[in-house]
PLY file of the C-alpha trace (Angstrom):
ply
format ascii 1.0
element vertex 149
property float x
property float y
property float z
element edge 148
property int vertex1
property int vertex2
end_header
35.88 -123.58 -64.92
34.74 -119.88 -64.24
30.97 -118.90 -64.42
30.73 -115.18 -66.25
27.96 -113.83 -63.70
26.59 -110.42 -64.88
26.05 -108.21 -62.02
24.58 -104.55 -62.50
26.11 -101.66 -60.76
23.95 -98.94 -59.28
25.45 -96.53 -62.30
23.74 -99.06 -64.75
20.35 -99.12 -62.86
19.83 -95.41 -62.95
20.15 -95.41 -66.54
17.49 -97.27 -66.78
13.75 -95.21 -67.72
11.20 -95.54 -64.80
8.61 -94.46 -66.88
8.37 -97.71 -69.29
5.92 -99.37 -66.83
3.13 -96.01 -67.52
3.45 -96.92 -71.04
0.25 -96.23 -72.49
-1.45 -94.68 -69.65
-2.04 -91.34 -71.61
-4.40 -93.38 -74.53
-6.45 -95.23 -71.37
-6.71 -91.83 -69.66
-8.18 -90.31 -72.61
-10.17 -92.96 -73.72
-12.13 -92.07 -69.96
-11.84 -88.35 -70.43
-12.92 -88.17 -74.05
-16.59 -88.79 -73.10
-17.02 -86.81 -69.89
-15.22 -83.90 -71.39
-17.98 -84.49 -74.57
-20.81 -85.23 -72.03
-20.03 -81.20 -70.29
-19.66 -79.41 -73.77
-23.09 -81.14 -74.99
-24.76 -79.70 -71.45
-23.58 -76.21 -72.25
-24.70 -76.49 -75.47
-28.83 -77.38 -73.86
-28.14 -74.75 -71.55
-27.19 -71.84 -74.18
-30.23 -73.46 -76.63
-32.89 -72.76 -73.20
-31.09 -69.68 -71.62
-31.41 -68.35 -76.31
-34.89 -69.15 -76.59
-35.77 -67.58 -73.02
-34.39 -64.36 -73.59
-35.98 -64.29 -77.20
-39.58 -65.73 -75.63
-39.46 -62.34 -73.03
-38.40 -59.93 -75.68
-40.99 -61.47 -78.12
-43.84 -61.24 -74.95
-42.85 -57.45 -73.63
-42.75 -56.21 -77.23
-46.20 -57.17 -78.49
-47.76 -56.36 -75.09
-46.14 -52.77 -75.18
-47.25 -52.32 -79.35
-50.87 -53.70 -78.08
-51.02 -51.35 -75.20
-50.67 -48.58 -77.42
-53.11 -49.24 -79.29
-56.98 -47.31 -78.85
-59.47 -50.61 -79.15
-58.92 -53.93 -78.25
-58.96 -55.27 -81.70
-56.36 -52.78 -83.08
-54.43 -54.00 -79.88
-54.69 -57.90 -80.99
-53.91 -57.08 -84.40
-51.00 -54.61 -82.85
-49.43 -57.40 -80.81
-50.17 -60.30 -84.02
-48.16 -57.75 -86.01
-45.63 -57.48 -83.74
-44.73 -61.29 -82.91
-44.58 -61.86 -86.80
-41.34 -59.29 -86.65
-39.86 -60.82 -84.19
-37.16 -63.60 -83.58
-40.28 -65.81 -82.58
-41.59 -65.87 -86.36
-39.19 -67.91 -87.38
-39.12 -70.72 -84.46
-41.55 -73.36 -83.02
-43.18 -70.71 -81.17
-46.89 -69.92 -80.26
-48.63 -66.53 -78.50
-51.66 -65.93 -76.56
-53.13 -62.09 -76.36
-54.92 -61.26 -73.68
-56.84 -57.73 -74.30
-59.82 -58.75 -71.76
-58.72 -56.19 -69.32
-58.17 -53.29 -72.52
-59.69 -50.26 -70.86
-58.50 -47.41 -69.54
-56.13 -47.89 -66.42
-56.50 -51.79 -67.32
-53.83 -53.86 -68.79
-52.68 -56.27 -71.99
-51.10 -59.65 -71.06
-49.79 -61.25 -73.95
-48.10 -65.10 -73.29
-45.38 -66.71 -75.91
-44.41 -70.13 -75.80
-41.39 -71.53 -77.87
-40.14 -74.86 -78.32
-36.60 -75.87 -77.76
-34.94 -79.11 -79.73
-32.48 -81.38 -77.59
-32.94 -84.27 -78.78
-30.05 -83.61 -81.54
-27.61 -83.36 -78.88
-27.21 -87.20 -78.00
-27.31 -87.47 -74.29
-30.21 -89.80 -73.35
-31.08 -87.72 -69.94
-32.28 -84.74 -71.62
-35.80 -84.27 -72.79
-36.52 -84.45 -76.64
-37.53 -80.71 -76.83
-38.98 -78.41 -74.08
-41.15 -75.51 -73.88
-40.19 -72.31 -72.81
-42.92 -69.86 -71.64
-42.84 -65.53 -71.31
-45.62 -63.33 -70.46
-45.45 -60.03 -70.61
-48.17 -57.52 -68.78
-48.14 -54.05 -70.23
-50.63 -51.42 -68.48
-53.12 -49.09 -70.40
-52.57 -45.56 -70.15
-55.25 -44.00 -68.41
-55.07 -40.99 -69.94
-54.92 -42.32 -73.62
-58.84 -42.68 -75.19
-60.00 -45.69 -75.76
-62.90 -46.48 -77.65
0 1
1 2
2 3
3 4
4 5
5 6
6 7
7 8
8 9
9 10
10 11
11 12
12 13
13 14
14 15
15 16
16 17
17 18
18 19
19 20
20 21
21 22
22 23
23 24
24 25
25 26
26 27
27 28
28 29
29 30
30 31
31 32
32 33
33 34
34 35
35 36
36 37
37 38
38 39
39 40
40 41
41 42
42 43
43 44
44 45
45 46
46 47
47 48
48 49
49 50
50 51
51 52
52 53
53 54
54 55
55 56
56 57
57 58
58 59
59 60
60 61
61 62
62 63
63 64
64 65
65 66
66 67
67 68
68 69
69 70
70 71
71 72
72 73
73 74
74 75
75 76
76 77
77 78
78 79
79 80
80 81
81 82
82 83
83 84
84 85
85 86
86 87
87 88
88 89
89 90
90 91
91 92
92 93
93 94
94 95
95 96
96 97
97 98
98 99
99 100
100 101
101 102
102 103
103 104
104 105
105 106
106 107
107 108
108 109
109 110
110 111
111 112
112 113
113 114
114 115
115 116
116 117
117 118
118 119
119 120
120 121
121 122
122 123
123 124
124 125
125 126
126 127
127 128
128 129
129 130
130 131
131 132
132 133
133 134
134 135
135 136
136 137
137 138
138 139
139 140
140 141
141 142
142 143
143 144
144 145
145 146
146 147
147 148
């Protein structure tokens, strides 16, 4: 009686894929990517929200302390620097100002302060702050040649 053994020959072994053990690698590595990769584009988002409502606090602060400096009395230069943050991005956020014409005289100086709010919490990652505030102030000097009454 004769046995029929199969043998393989090395020819037959090549043939064969290697890559059928990896199968579904790619949908695990993913499924550990996916989140991280989410986790970095919600970050950048935060960081263009804070780095937006910074550069629109300080152009908000230096204009209204520049229009109240202008001005020839300190209340022309409140109402000068009120006029002035209503125009401006600021108006139309969670923002709040702070005019300073104590030091109005000539050679003396207008500090005006804006503080904005800025929303995170819509983002989704649990390690950043609901909303944060964002503070500018802005010093603009009297001219002491201008008249001041």
């Amino acid at each position: 009686m004769r046995i029929a053994v199969r043998t393989y020959s090395r020819r037959r072994a090549r043939r064969r894929p290697r890559w059928r053990g990896e199968r579904g690698t790619m949908s695990v590595e993913m499924v550990l990517i996916a989140p991280a990769l989410l986790m970095v584009v919600m970050l950048v988002v935060a960081a263009g929200r804070w780095v937006s409502a910074e550069g629109m606090t300080q152009a908000a602060a230096r204009d209204a302390a520049r229009a109240a400096s202008m001005e020839r009395s300190a209340g022309t230069a409140a109402a000068a620097a009120a006029s002035s943050l209503a125009v401006a991005d600021t108006a139309a956020a969670e923002c709040r100002s702070d005019t300073d014409v104590s030091g109005f005289s000539r050679g003396g100086s207008v500090k005006v302060t804006v503080s904005c709010q800025v929303r995170l919490a819509d983002l989704g990652l649990v390690f950043l702050p609901g909303t944060t505030t964002v503070t500018s102030s802005s010093i603009s000097p009297v001219d002491t040649w201008r008249g001041t009454r």
